[in-house]
C-alpha positions as CSV (number, residue, x, y, z in Angstrom):
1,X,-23.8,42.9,6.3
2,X,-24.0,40.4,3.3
3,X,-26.8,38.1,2.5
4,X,-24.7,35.0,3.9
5,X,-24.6,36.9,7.1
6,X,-28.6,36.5,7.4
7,X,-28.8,32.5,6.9
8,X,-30.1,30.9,9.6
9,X,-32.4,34.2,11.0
10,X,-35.6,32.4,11.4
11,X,-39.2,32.7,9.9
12,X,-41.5,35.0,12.0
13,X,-45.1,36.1,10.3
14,X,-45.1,39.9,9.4
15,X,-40.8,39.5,10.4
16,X,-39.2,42.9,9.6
17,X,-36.0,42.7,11.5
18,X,-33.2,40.7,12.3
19,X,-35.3,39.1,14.9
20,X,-37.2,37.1,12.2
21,X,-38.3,37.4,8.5
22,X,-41.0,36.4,6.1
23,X,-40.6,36.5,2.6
24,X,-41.6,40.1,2.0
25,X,-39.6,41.2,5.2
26,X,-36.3,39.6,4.4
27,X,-36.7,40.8,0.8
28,X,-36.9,44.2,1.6
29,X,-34.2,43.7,4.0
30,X,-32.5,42.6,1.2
31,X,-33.1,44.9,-1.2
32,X,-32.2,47.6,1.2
33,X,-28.9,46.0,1.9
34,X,-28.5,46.6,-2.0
35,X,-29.8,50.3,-1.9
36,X,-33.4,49.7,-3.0
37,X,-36.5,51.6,-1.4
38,X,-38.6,49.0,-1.3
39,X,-42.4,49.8,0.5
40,X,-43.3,48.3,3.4
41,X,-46.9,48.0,3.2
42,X,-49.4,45.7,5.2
43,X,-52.7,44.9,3.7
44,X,-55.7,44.7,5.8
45,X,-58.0,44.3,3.0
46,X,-57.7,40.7,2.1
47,X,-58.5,41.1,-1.7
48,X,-54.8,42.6,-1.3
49,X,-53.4,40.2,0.3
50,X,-51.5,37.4,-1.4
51,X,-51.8,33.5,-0.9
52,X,-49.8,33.9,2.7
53,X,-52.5,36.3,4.0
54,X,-50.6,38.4,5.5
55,X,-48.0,39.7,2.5
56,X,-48.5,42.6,-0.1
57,X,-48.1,41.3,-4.1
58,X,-44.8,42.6,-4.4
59,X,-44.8,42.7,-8.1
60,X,-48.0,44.7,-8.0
61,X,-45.7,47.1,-5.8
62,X,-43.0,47.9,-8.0
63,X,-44.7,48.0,-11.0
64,X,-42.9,50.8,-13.5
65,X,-40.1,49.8,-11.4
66,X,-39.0,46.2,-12.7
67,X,-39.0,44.6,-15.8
68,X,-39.3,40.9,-16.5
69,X,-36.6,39.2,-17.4
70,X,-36.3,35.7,-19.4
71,X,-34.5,32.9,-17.7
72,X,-31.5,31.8,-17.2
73,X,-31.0,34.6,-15.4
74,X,-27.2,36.2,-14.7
75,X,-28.0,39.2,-13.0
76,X,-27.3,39.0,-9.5
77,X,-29.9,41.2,-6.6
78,X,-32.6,39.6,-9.7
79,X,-36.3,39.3,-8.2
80,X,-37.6,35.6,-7.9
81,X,-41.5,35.9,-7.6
82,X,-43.1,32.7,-7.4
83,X,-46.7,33.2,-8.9
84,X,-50.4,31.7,-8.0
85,X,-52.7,32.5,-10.5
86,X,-51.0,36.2,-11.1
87,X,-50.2,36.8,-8.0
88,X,-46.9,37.2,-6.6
89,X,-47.3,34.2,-3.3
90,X,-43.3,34.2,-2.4
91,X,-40.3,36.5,-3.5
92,X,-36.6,35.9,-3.4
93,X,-33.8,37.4,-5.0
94,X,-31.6,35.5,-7.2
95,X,-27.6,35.1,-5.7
96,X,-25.8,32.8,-9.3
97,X,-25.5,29.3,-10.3
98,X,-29.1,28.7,-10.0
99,X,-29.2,29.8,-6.6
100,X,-31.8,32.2,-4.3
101,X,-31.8,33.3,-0.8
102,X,-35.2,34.0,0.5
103,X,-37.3,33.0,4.0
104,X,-39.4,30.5,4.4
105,X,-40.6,28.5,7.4
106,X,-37.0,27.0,7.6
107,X,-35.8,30.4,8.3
108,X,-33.5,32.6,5.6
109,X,-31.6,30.0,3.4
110,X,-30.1,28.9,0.0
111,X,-32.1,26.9,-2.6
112,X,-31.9,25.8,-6.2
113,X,-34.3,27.3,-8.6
114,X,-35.5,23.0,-8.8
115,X,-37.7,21.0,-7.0
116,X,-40.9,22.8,-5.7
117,X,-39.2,26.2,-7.1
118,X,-39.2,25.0,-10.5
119,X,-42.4,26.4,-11.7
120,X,-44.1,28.9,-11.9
121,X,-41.7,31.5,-11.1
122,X,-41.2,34.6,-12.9
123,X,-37.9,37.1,-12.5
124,X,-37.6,41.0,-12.8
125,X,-34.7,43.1,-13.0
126,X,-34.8,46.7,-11.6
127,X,-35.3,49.5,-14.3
């Protein structure tokens, strides 16, 4: 299955499957597609949780695992975290041209790192 296959599976809190996503749950969908083990890990503790409330800081899970990298980015499979203070509130993975697939409440689609994705977004590569 390729990443284009997903668009248009819709958002679903806590969304593992191809039933429906979150960010966290299509990203390690992702990721596995790509041959990363990614943890699937739910918080019950809310000074875990992230800015969604019901999603682990991602970057706080794969630390030693992924390394920042400056933008522009040309890797593709790159990890788009979107950050809130330091911590990791939405995560995508980069696709080229500016481009990142990731789930939102529209469902799993496309977007240009512009707009509301402009700031405050960090990227890491894996190690």
């Amino acid at each position: 299955m390729s990443f284009g296959e997903l668009i248009g599976i819709p958002y679903k809190v806590k969304g593992r499957n191809l039933d429906g996503f979150d960010c966290y749950g299509f990203y390690i969908y992702g990721e596995k597609m790509g041959g990363h083990d990614i943890p699937i890990v739910e918080y019950e503790d809310t000074s875990e949780k992230t800015f969604n409330k019901h999603e682990p800081d991602v970057e706080k899970l794969l630390a030693g695992r992924i390394k920042e990298v400056p933008y522009p980015v040309s890797e593709y499979d790159t990890i788009v975290f979107y950050n809130n203070s330091g911590i990791a509130v939405h995560v995508g993975i980069y696709l080229n041209n500016g481009r990142f697939i990731h789930c939102d409440n529209h469902g799993v689609h496309v977007d240009c790192l512009t707009g509301y994705y402009r700031t405050n977004r960090r990227y890491f590569t894996w190690l």
